[in-house]
C-alpha positions in Angstrom: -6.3 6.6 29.6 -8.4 6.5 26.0 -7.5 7.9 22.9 -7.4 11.7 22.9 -10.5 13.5 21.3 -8.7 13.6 18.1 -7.4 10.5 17.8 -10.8 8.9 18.4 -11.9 11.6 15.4 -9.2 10.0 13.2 -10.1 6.4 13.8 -14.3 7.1 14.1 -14.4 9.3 10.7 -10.9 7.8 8.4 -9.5 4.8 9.6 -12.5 3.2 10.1 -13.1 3.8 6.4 -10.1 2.9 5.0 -9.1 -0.6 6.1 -10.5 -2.7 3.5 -10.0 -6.5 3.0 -7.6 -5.2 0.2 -5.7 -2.9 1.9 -5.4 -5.6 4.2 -3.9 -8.1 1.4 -1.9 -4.5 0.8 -0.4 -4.9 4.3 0.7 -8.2 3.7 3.2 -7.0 0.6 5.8 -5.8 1.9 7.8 -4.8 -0.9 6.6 -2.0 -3.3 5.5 1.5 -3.0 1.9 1.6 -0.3 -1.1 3.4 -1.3 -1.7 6.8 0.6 -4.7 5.1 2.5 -2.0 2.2 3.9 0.4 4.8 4.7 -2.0 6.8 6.7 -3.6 3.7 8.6 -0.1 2.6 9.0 1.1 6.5 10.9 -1.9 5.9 13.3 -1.4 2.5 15.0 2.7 2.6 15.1 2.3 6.1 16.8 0.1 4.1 19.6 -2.4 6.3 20.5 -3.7 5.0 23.4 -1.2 3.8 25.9 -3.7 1.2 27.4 -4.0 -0.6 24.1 -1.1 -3.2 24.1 2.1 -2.6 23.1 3.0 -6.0 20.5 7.1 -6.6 19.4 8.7 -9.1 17.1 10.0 -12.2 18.9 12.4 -14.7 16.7 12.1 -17.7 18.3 13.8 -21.3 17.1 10.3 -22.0 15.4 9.9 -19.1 13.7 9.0 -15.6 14.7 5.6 -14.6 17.6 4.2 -11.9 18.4 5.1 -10.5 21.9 3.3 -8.2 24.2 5.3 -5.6 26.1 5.1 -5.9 29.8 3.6 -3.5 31.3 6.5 -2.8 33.8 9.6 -1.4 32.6 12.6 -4.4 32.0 10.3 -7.0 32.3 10.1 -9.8 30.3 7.7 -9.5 27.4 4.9 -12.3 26.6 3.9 -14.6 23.9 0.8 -13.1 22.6 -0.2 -17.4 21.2 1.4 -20.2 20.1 1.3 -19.1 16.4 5.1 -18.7 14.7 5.7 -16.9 11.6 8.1 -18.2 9.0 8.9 -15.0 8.1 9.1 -11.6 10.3 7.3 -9.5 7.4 4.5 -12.4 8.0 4.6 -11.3 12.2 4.5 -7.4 11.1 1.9 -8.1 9.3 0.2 -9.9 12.3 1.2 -7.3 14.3 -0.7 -4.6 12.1 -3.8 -7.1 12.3 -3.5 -7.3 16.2 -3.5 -3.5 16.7 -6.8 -2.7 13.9 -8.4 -5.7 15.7 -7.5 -3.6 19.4 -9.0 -0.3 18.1 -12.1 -2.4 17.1 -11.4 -1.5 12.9 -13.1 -4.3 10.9 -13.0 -5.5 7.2 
């Protein structure tokens, strides 16, 4: 399954528009009030739209925090998306929001 006609709308004709390097460097506050722009890029990839994009989590591990993938079976383990550990989980969140722009091919 792809995104629905709508959805591709949204990301084709605002999302696309609206992720900028700084809105990016936005993202990675995450304290403070967001602009409207990061709030609506923000609605649109936590809603997952497409259900065969992955599905990323928030693993705290001894060396800091990864990013997991969701298996795709119910109860199974999830997996390390890399090597790459966080020192903070805002830091993996923030990874996380890179992940999924990167998986709906937004650029900046």
């Amino acid at each position: 399954m792809a995104l629905s006609p709508q959805d591709a709308w949204i990301l084709d004709n605002r999302l696309k528009r609206l992720v900028t390097a700084e809105l990016v460097a936005e993202a990675a506050r995450p304290s403070g009030p967001c602009s409207r722009d990061l709030v609506e890029v923000m609605d649109f990839v936590r809603r997952n739209p497409d259900p065969d994009k992955p599905r990323y989590l928030i693993v705290s591990t001894p060396e800091g925090f990864a990013v997991g993938v969701r298996a795709p079976v119910r109860g199974a383990a999830p997996r390390l998306r890399d090597e790459r550990r966080h020192a903070t989980r805002d830091d993996a969140e923030h990874a996380v929001l890179l992940h999924r722009l990167r998986d709906y091919g937004v650029s900046w």
